[in-house]
C-alpha positions in Angstrom: -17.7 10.2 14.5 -14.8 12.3 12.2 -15.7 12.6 8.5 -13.2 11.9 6.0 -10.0 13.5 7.1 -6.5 13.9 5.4 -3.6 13.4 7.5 0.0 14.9 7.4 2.4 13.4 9.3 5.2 15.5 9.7 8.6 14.4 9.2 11.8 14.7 10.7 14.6 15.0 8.6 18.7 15.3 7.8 21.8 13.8 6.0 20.7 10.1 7.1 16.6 10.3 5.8 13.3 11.2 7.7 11.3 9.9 10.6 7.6 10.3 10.9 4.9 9.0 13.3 2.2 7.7 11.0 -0.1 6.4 14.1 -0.6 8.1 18.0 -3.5 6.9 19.6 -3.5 10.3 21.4 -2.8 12.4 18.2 -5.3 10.4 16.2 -7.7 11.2 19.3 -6.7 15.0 19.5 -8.1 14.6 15.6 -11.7 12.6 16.7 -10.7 9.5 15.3 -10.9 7.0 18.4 -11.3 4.3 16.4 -9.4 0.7 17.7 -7.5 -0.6 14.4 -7.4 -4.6 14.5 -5.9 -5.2 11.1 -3.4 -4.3 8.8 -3.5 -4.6 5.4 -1.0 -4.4 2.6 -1.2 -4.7 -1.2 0.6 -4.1 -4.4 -0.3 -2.9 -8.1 1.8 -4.1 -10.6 0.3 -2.2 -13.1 -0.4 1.9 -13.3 -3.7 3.0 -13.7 -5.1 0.0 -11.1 -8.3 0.7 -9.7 -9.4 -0.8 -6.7 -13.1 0.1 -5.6 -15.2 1.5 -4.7 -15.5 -0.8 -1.7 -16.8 -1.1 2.3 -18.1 -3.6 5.1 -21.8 -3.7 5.8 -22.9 -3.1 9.3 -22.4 -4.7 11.9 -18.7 -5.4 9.9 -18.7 -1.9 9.2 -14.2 -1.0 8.5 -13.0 2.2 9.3 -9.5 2.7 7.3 -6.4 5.0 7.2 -4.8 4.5 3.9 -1.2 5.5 3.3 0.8 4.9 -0.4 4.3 3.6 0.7 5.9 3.1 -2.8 5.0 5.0 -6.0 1.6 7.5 -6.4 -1.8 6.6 -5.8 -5.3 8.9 -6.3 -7.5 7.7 -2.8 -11.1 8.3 -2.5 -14.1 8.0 -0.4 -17.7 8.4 -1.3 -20.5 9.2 1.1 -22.8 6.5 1.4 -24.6 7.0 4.4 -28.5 7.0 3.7 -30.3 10.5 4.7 -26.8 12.4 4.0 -27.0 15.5 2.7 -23.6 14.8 1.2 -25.0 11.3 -0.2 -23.2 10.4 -3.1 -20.3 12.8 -3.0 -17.0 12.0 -2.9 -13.8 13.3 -2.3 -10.0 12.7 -3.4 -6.5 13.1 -2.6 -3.1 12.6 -4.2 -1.6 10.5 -1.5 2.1 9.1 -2.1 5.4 7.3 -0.1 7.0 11.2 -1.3 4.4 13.4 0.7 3.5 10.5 3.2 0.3 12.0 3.4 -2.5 9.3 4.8 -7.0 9.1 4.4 -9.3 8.4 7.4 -12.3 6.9 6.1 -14.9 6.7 8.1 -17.2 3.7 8.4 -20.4 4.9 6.1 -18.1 6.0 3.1 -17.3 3.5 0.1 -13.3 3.7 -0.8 -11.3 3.4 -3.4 -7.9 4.5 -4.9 -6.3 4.8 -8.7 -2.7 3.3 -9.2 -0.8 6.4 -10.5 2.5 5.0 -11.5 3.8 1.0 -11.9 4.3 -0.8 -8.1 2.3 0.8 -5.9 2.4 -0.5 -2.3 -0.7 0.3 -0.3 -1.0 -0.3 3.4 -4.0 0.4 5.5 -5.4 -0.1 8.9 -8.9 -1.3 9.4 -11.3 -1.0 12.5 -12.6 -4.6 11.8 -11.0 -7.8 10.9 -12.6 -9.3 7.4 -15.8 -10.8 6.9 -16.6 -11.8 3.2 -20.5 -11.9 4.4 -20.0 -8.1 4.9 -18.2 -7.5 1.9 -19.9 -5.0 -0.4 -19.3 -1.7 -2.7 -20.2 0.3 -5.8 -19.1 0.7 -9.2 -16.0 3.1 -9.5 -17.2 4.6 -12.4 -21.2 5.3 -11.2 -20.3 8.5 -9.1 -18.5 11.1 -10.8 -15.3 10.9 -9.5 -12.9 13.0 -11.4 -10.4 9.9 -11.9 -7.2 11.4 -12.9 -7.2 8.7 -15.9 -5.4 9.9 -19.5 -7.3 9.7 -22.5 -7.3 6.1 -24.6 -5.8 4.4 -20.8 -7.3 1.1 -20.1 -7.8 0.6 -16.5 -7.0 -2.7 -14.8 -9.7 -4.0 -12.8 -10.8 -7.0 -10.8 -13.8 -9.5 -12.0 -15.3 -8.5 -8.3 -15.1 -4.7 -9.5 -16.8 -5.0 -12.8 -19.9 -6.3 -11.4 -20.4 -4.2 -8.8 -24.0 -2.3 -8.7 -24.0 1.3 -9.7 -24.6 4.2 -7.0 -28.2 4.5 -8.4 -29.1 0.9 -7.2 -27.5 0.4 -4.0 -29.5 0.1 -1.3 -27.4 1.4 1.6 -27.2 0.1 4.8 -25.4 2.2 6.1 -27.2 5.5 8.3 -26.1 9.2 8.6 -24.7 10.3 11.5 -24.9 14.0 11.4 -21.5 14.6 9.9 -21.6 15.5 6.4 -19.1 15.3 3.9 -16.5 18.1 3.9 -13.8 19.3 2.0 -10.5 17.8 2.8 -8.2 20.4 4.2 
């Protein structure tokens, strides 16, 4: 199973636009990720400085996702949450935007997450299971550490769900290591 990866698509460009592939199964294989993707997802945030997270499906409902910003600026994360990781409780985080149409793999195992940036941000992701409120579950965005690119005296906007969610420090994972720790993004 891949870690957390960040994707580039490249794009092909002139006088009319671009064009990119943003999903190959064979180039998303070449990568490790053979992951089947049964549902698409799509939201909006009105507001900047939206946070929605940290969030993940417990196993057997475990979600896999590839996150890509189509309209404004969004900061994406993922947070290691596998139990006997070495990289337990570590995160990382990417800029990703509908300008660099850059996307995140998050593996199953790792909570996720993602900062509003800029008013209207359009989301879109693609998820290895379908949703199952049972398996619904995540952590509090701000138990962590994550270096949220937040300015001083900024009020975040957060969902009811989000403020009660347990911190990092009492979760109780359910989630196992797989032998692939956290690394750097490239």
């Amino acid at each position: 199973m891949p870690s957390v990866q960040l994707i580039r698509p490249k794009r092909h460009g002139d006088s009319r636009g671009w064009f990119t592939e943003v999903y190959s199964v064979p180039a998303f294989s070449a990568l490790g990720i053979s992951e089947t993707f049964v549902q698409d997802n799509h939201s909006l945030s009105a507001p900047a400085f939206t946070l929605r997270g940290l969030h993940f499906q417990s196993p057997p409902r475990g979600q896999a996702k590839l996150i890509r910003c189509i309209r404004g600026r969004i900061f994406d994360v993922a947070v290691d949450v596998r139990r006997g990781s070495p990289t337990y409780g570590q995160w990382a985080g990417t800029e990703l935007s509908a300008e660099n149409g850059h996307q995140l793999f998050v593996p199953i195992g790792f909570a996720h997450g993602f900062l509003t940036l800029e008013p209207d941000c359009e989301v879109t992701y693609k998820c290895s299971d379908t949703y199952a409120p049972d398996a619904d579950g995540g952590i509090a965005w701000d138990s962590v550490g994550i270096d949220w690119p937040i300015p001083a005296g900024v009020a975040l906007e957060l969902s009811d769900k989000d403020k009660r969610l347990p911190t990092l420090a009492d979760f109780d994972s359910p989630f196992a290591y797989d032998s692939r720790p956290l690394e750097p993004l490239a």
